[in-house]
N, C-alpha and C positions, 0 to 999 in steps of 0.2 A: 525641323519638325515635318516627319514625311507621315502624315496619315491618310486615309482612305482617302478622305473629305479633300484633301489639299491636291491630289494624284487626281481625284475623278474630276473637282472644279476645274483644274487647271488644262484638264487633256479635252473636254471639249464644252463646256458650258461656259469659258470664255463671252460666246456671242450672244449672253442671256441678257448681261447688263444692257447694250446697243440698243438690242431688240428692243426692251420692253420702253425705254428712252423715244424708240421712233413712235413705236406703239401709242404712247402718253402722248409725244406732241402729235401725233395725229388726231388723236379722240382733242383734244386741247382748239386746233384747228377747224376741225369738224363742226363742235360746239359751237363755236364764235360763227362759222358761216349759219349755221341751222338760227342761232341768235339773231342774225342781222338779218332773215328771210323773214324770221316770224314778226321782227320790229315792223321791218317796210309792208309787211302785209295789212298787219294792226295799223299802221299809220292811214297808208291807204283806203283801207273800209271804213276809218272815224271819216275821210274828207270824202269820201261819197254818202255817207249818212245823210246831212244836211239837204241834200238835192232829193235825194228820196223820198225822207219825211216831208219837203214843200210841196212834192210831188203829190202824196199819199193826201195830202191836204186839202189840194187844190182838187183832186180827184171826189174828194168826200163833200168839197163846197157845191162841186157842179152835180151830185148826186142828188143831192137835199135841195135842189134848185135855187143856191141862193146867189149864182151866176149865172149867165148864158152862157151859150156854146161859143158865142166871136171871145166870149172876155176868157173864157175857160179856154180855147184856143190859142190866143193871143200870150196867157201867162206861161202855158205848158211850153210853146216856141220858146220867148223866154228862160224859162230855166232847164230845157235840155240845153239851148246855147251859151249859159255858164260857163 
């Protein structure tokens, strides 16, 4: 069976199938690393939250005067050295 389709695939679009193989696993590779960036990223900003908001806290306690400066000093030490 010699038609057009058979003559034009075979004389240079051989390297379509390869291609688009590498193509695929690289988008496939890509994804999985852009995935494991954005997890560690997300991971990371949930475990500085906590120190933030004790911070945010501690900050609106000694605003409202319902600490001193030594005790409002002494906790902030404290939880930057977490």
């Amino acid at each position: 069976m010699h038609g057009w389709f058979y003559g034009y695939g075979g004389s240079w679009l051989w390297w379509l199938g390869p291609l688009l193989m590498v193509i695929f696993w690289g988008l496939v590779i890509a994804g999985g690393v852009f995935l494991i960036r954005w997890l560690a990223t997300a991971s990371s900003s949930r475990r500085g939250e906590p120190e933030d908001s004790a911070l945010e806290i501690l900050k609106k306690r000694y605003a409202k005067d319902e600490i001193g400066k030594e005790e409002f000093e002494e906790k902030k030490r404290i939880l930057l050295n977490l």
